[in-house]
PDB file of N, H, CA, C and O in Angstrom:
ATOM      1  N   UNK A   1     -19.542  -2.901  18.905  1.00  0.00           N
ATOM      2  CA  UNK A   1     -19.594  -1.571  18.314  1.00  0.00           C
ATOM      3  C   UNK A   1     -18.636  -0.617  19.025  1.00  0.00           C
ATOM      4  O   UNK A   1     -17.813   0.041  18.388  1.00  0.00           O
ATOM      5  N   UNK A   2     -18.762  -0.545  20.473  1.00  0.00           N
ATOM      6  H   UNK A   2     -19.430  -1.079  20.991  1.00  0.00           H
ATOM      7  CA  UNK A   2     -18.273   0.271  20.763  1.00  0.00           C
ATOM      8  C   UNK A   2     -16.000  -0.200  20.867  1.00  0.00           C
ATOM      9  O   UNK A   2     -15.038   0.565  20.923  1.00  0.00           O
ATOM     10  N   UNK A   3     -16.085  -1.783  20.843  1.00  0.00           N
ATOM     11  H   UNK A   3     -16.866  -2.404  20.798  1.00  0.00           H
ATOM     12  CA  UNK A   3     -14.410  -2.064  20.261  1.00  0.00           C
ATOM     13  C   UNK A   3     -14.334  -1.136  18.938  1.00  0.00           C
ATOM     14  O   UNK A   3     -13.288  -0.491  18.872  1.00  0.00           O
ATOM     15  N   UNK A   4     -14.879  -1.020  18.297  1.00  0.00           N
ATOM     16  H   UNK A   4     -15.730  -1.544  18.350  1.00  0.00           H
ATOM     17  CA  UNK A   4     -14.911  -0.749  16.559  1.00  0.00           C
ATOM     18  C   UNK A   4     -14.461   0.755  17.080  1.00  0.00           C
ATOM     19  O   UNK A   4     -13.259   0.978  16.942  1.00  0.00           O
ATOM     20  N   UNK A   5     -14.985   1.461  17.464  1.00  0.00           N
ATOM     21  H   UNK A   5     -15.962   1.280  17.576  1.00  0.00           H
ATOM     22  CA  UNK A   5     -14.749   3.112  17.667  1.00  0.00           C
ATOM     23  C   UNK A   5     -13.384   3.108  18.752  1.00  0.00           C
ATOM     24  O   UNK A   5     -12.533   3.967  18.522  1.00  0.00           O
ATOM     25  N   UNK A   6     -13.217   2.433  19.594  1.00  0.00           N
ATOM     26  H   UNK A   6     -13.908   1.735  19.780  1.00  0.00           H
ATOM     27  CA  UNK A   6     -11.650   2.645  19.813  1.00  0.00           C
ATOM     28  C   UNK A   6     -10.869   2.316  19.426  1.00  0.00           C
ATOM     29  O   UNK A   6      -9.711   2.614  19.719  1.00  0.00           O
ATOM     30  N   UNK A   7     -11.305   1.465  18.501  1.00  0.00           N
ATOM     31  H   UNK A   7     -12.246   1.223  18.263  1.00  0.00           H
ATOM     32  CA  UNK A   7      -9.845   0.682  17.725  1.00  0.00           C
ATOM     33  C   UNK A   7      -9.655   1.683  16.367  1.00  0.00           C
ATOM     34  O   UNK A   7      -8.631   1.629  15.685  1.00  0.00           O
ATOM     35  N   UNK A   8     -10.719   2.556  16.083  1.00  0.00           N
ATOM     36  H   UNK A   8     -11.550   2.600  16.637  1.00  0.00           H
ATOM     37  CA  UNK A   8     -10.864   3.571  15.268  1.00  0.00           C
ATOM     38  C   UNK A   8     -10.124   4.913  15.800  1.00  0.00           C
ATOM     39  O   UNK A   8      -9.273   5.620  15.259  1.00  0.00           O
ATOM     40  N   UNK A   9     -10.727   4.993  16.991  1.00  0.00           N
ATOM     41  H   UNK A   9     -11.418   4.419  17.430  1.00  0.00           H
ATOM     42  CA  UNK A   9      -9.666   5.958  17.463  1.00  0.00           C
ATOM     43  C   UNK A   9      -8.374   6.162  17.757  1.00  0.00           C
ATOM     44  O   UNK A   9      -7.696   7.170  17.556  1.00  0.00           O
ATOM     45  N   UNK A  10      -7.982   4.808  18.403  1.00  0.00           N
ATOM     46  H   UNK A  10      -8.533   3.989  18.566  1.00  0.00           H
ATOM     47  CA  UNK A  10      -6.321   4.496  18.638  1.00  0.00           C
ATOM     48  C   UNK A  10      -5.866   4.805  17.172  1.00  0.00           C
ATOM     49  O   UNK A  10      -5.091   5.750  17.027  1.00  0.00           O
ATOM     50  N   UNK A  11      -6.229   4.177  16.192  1.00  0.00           N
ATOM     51  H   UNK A  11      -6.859   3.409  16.310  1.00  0.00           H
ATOM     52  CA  UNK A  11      -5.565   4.790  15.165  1.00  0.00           C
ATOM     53  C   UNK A  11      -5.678   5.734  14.328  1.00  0.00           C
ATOM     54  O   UNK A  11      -4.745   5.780  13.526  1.00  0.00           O
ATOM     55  N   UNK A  12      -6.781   6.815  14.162  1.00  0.00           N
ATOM     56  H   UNK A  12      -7.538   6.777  14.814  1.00  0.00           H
ATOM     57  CA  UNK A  12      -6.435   7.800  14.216  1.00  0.00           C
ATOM     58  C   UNK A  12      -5.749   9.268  14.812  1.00  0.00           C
ATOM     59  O   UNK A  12      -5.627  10.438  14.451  1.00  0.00           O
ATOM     60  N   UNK A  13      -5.318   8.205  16.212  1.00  0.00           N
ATOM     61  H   UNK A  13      -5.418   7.254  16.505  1.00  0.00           H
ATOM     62  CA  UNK A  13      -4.257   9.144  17.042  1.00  0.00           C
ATOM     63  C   UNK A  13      -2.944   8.765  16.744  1.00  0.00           C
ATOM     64  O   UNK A  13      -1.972   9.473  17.007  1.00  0.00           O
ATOM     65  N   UNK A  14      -2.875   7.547  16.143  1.00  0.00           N
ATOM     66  H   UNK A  14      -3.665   6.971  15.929  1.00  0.00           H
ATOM     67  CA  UNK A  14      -1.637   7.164  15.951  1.00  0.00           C
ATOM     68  C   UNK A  14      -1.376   7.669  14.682  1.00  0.00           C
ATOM     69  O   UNK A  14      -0.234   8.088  14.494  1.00  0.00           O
ATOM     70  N   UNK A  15      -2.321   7.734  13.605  1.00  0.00           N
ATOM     71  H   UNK A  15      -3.249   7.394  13.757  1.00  0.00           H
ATOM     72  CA  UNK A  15      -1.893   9.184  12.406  1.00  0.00           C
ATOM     73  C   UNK A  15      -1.372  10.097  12.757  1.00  0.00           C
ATOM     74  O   UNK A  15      -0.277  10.470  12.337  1.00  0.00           O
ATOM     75  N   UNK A  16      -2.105  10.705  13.682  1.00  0.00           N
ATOM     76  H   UNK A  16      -2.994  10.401  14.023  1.00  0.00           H
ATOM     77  CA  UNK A  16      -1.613  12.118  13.395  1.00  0.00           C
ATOM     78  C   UNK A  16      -0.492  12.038  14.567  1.00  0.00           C
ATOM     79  O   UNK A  16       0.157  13.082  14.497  1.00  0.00           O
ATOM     80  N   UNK A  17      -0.125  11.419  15.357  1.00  0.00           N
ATOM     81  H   UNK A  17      -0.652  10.571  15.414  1.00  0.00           H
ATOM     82  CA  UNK A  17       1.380  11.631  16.001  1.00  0.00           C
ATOM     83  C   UNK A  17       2.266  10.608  15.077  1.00  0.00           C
ATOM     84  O   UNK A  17       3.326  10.465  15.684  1.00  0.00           O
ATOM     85  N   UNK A  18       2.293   9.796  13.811  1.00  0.00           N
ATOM     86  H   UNK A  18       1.431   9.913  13.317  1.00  0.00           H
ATOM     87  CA  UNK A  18       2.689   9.834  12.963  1.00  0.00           C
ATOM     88  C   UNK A  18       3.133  11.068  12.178  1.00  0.00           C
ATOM     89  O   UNK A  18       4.322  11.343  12.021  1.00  0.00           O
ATOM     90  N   UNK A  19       2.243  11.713  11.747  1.00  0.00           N
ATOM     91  H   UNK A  19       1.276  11.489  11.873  1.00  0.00           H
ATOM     92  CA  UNK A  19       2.625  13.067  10.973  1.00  0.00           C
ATOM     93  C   UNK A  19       3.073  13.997  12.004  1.00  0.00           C
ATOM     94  O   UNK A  19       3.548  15.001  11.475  1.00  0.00           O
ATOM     95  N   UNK A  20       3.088  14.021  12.725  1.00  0.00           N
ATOM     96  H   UNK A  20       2.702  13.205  13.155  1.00  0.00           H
ATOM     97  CA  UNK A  20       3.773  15.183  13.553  1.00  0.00           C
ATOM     98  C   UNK A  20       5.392  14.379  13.846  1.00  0.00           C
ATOM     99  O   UNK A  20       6.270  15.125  13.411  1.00  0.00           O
ATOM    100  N   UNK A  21       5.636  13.845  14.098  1.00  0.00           N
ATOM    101  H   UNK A  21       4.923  13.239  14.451  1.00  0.00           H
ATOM    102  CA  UNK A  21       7.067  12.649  14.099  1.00  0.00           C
ATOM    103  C   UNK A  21       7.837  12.990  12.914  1.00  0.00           C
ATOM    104  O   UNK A  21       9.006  13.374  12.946  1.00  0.00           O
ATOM    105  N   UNK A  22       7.006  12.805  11.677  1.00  0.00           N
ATOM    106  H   UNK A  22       6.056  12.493  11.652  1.00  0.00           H
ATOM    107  CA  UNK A  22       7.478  12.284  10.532  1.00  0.00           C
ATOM    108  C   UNK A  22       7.742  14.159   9.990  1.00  0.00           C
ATOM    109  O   UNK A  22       8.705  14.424   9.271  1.00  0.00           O
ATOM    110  N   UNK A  23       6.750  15.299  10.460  1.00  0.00           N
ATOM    111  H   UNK A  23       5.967  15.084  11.043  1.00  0.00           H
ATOM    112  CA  UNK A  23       7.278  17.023  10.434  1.00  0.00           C
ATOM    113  C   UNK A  23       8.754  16.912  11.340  1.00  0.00           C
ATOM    114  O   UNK A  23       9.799  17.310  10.824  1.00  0.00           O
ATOM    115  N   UNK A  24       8.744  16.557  12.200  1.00  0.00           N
ATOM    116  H   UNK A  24       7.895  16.234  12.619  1.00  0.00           H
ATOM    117  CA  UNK A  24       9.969  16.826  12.846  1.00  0.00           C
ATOM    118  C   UNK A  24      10.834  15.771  12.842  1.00  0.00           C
ATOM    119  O   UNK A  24      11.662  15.832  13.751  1.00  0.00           O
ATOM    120  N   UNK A  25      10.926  14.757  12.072  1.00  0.00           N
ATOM    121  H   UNK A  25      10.254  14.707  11.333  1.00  0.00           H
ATOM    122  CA  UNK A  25      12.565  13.933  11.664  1.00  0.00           C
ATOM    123  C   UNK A  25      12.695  14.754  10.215  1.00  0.00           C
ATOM    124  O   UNK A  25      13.721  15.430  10.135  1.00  0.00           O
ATOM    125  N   UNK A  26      11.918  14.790   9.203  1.00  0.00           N
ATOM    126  H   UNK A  26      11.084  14.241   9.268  1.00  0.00           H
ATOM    127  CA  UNK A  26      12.557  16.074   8.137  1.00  0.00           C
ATOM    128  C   UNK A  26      12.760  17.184   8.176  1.00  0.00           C
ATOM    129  O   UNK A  26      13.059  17.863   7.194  1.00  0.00           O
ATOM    130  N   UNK A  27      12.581  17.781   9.848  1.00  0.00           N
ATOM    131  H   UNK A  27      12.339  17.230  10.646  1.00  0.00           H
ATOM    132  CA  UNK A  27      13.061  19.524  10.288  1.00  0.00           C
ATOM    133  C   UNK A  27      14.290  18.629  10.324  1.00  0.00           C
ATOM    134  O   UNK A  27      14.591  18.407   9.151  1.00  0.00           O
ATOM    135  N   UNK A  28      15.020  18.099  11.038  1.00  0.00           N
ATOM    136  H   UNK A  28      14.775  18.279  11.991  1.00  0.00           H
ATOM    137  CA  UNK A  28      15.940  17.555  11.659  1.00  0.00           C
ATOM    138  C   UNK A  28      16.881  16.961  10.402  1.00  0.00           C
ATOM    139  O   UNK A  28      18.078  16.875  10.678  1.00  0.00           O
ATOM    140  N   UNK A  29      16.555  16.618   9.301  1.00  0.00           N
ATOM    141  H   UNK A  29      15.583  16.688   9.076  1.00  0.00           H
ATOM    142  CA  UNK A  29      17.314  15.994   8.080  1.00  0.00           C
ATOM    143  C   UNK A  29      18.216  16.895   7.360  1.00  0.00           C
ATOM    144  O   UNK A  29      19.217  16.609   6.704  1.00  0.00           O
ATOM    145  N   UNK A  30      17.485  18.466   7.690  1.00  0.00           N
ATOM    146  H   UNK A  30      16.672  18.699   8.224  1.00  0.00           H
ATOM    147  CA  UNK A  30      17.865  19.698   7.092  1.00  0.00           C
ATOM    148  C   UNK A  30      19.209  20.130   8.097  1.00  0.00           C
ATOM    149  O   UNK A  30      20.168  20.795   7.708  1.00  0.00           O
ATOM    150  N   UNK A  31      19.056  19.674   9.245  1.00  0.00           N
ATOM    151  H   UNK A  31      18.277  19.133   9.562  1.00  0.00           H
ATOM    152  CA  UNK A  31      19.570  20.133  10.147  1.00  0.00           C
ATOM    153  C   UNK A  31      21.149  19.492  10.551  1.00  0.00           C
ATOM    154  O   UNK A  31      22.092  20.050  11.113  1.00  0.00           O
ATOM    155  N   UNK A  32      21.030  18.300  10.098  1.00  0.00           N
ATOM    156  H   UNK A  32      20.264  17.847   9.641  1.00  0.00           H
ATOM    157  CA  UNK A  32      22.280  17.167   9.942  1.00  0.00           C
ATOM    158  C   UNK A  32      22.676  16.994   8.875  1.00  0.00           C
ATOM    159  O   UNK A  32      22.379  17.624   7.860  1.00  0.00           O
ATOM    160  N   UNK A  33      23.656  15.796   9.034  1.00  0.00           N
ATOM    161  H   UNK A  33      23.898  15.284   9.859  1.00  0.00           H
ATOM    162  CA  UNK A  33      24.782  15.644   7.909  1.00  0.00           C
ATOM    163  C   UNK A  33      25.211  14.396   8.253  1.00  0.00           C
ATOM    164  O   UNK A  33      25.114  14.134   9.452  1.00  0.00           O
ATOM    165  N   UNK A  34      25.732  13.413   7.419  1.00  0.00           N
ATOM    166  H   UNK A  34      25.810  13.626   6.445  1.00  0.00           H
ATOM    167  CA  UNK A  34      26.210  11.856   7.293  1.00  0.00           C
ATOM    168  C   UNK A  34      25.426  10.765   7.874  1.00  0.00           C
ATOM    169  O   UNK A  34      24.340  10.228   7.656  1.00  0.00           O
ATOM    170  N   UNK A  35      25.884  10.708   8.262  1.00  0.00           N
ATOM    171  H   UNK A  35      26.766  11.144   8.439  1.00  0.00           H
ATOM    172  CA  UNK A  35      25.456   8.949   8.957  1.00  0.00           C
ATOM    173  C   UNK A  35      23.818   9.346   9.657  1.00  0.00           C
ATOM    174  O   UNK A  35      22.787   8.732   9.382  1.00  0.00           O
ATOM    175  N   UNK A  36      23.916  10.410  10.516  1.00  0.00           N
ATOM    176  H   UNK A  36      24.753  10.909  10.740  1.00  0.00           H
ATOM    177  CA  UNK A  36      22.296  10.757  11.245  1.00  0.00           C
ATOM    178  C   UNK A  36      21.163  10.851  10.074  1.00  0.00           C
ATOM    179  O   UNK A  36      20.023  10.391  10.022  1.00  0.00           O
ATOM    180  N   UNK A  37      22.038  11.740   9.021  1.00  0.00           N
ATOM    181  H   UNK A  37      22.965  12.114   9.063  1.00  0.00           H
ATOM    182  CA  UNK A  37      20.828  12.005   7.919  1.00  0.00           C
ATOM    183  C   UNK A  37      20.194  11.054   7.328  1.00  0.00           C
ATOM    184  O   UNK A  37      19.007  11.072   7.003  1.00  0.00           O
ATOM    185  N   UNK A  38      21.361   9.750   7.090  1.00  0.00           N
ATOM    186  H   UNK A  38      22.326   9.735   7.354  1.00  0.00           H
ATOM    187  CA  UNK A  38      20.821   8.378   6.675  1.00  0.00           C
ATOM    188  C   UNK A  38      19.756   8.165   7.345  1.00  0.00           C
ATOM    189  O   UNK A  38      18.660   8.335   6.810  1.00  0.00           O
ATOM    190  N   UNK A  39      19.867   7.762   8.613  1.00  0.00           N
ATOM    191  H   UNK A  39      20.757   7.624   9.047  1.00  0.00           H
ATOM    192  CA  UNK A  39      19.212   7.313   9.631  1.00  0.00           C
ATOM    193  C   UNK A  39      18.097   7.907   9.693  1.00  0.00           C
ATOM    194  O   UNK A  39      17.090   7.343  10.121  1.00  0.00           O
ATOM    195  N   UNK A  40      18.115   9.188   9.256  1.00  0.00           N
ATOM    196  H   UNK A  40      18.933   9.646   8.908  1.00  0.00           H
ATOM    197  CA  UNK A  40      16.663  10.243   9.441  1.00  0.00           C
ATOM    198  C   UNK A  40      15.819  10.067   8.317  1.00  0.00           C
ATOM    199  O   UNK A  40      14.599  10.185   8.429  1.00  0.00           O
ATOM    200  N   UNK A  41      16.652   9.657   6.701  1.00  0.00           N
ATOM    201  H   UNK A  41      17.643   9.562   6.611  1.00  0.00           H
ATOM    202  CA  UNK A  41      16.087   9.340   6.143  1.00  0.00           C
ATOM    203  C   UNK A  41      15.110   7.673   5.978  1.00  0.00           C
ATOM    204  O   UNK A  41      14.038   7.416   5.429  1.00  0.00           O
ATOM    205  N   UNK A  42      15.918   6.979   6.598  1.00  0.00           N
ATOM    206  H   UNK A  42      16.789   7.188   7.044  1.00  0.00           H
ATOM    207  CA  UNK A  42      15.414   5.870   6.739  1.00  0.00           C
ATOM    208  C   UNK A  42      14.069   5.527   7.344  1.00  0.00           C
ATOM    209  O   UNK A  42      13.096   4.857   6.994  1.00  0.00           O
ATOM    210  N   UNK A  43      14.503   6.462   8.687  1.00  0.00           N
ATOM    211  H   UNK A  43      15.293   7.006   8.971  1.00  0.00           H
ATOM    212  CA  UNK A  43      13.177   6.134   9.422  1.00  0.00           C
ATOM    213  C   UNK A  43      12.162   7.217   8.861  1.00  0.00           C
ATOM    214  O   UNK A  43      11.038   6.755   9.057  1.00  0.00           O
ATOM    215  N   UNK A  44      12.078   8.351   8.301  1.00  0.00           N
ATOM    216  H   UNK A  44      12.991   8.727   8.142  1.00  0.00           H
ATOM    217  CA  UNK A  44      11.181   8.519   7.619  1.00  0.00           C
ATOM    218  C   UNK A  44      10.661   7.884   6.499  1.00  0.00           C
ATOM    219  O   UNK A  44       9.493   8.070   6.160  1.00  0.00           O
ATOM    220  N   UNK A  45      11.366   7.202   5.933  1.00  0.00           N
ATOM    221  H   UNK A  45      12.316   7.052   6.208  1.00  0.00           H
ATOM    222  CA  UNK A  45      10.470   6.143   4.650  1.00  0.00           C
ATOM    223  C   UNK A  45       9.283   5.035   5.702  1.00  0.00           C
ATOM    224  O   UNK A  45       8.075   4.829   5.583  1.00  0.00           O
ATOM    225  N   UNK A  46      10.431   4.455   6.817  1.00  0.00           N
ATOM    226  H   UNK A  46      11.412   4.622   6.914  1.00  0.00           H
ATOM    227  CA  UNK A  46       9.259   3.427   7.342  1.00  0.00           C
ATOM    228  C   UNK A  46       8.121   4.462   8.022  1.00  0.00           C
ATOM    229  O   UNK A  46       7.013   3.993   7.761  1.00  0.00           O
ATOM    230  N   UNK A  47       8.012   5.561   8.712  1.00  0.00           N
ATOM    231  H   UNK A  47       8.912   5.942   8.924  1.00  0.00           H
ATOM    232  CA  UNK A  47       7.470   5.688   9.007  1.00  0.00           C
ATOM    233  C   UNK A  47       6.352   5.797   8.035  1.00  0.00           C
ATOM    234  O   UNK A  47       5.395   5.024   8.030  1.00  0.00           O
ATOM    235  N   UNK A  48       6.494   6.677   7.304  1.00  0.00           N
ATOM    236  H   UNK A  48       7.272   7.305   7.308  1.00  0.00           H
ATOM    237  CA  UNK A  48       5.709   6.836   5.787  1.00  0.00           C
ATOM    238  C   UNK A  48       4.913   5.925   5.661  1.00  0.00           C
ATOM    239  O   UNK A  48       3.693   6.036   5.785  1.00  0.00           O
ATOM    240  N   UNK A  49       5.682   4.659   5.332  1.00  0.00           N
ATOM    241  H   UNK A  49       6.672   4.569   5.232  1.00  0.00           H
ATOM    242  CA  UNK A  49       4.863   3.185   4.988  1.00  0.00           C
ATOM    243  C   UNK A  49       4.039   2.846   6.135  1.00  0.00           C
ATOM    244  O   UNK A  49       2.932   2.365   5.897  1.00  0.00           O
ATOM    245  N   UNK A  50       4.505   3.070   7.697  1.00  0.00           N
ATOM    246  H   UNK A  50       5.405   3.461   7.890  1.00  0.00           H
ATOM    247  CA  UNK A  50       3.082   2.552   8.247  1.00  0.00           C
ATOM    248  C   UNK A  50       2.425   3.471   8.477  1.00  0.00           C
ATOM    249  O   UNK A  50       1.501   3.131   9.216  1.00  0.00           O
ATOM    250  N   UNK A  51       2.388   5.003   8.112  1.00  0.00           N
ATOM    251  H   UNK A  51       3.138   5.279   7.512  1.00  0.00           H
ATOM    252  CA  UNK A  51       1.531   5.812   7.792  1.00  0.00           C
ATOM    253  C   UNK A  51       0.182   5.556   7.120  1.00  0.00           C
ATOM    254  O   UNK A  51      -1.010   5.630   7.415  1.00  0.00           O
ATOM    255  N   UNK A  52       1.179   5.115   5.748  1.00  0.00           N
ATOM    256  H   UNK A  52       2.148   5.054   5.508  1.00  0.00           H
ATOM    257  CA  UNK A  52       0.151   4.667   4.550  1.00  0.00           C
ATOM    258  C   UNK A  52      -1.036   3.522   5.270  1.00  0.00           C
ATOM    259  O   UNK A  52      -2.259   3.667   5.272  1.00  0.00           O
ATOM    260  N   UNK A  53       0.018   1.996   6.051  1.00  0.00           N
ATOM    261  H   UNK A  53       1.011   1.879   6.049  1.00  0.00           H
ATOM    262  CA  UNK A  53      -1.089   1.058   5.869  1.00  0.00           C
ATOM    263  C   UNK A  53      -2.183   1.638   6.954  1.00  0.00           C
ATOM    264  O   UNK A  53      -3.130   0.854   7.014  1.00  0.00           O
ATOM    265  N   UNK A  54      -2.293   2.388   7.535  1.00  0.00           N
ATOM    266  H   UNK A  54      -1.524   3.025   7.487  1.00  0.00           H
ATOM    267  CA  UNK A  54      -2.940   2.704   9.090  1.00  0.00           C
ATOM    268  C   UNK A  54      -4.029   3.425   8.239  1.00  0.00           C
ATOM    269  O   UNK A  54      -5.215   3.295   8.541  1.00  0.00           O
ATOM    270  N   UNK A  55      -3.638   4.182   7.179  1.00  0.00           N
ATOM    271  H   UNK A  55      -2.674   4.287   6.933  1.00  0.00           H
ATOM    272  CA  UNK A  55      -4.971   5.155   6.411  1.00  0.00           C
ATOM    273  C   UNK A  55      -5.202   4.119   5.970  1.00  0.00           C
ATOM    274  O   UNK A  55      -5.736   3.538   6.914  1.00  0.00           O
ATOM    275  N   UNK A  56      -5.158   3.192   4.837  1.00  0.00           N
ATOM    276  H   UNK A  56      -4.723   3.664   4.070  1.00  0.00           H
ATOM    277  CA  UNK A  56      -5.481   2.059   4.592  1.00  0.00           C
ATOM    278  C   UNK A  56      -6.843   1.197   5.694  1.00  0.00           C
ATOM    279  O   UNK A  56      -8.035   1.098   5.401  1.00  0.00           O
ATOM    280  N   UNK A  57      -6.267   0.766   6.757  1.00  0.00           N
ATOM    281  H   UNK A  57      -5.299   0.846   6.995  1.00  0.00           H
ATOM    282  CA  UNK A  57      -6.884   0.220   7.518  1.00  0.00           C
ATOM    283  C   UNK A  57      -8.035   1.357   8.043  1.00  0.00           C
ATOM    284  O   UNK A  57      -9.061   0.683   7.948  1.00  0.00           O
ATOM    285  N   UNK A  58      -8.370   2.414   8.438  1.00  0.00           N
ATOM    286  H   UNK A  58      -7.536   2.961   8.515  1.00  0.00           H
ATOM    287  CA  UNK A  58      -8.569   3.666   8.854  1.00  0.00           C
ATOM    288  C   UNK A  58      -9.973   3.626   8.442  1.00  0.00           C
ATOM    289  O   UNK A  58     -11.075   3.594   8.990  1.00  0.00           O
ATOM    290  N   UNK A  59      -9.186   3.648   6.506  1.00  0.00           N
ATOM    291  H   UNK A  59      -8.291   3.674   6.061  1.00  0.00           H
ATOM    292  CA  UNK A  59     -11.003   3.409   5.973  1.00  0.00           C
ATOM    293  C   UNK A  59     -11.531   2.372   5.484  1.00  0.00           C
ATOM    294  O   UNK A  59     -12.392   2.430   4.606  1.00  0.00           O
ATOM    295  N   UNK A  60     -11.067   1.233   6.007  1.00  0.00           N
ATOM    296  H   UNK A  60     -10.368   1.185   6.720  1.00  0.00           H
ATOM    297  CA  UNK A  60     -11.689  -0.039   5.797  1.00  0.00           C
ATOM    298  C   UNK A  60     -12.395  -0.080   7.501  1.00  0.00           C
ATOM    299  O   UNK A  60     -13.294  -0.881   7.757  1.00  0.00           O
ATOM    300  N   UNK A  61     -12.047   0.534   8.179  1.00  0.00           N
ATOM    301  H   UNK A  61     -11.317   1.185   7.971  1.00  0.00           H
ATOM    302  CA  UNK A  61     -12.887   0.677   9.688  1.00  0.00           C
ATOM    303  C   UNK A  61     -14.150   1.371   9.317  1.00  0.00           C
ATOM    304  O   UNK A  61     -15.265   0.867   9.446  1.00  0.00           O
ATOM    305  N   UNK A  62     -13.897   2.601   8.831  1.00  0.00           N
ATOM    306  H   UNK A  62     -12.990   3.011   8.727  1.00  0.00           H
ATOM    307  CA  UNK A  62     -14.967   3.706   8.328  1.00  0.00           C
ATOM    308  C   UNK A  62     -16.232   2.890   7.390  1.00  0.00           C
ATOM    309  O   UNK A  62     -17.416   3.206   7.274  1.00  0.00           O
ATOM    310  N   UNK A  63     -15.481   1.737   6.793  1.00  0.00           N
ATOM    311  H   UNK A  63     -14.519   1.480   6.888  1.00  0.00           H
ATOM    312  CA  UNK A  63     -16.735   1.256   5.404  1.00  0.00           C
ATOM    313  C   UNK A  63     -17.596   0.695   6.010  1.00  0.00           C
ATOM    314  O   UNK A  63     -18.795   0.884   5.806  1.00  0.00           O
ATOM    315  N   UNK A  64     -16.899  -0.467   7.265  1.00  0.00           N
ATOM    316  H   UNK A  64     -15.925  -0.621   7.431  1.00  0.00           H
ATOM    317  CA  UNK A  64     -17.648  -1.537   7.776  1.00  0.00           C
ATOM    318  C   UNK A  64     -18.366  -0.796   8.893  1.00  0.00           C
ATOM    319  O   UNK A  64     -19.110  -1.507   9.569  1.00  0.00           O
ATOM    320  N   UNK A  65     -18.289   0.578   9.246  1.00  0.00           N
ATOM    321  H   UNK A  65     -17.685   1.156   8.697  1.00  0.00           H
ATOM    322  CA  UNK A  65     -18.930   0.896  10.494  1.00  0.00           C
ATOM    323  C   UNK A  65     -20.324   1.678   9.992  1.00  0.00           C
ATOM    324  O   UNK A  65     -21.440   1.753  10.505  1.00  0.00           O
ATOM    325  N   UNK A  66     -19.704   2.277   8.640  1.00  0.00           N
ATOM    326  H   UNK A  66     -18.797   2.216   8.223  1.00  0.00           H
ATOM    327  CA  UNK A  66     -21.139   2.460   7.709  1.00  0.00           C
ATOM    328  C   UNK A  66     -21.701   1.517   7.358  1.00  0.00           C
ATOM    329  O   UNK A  66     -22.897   1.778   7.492  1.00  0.00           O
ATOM    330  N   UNK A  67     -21.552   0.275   6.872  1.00  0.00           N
ATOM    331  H   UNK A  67     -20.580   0.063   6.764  1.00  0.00           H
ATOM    332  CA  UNK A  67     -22.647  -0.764   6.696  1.00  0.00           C
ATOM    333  C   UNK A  67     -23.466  -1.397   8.144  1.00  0.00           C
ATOM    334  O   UNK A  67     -24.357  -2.239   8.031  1.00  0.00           O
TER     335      UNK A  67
END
């Protein structure tokens, strides 16, 4: 039980310094031009995506800790 709640927690810390990463590489996209912007755009898509699977996983932690 108590693995279940840190492995719950590690990743809901890793959300939200996800979203705070992912606020400041698109301050920064505005801020550049060519080749960096690529790059800024890029890594904001992946980040995005393991954004997504981590909420994904997040509340499949949440279902099984309610049953």
């Amino acid at each position: 039980m108590i693995k279940i709640i840190i492995i719950y927690s590690i990743i809901e810390l890793s959300i939200l310094i996800i979203c705070l990463l992912l606020i400041f590489f698109m301050f920064l996209q505005t801020l550049v031009k060519g080749n960096l912007q690529f790059f800024l755009e890029k890594l904001t898509f992946i980040l995005s995506l393991i954004l997504i699977i981590l909420i994904i996983i997040s509340n499949n932690i949440k279902r099984i800790w309610q049953i």
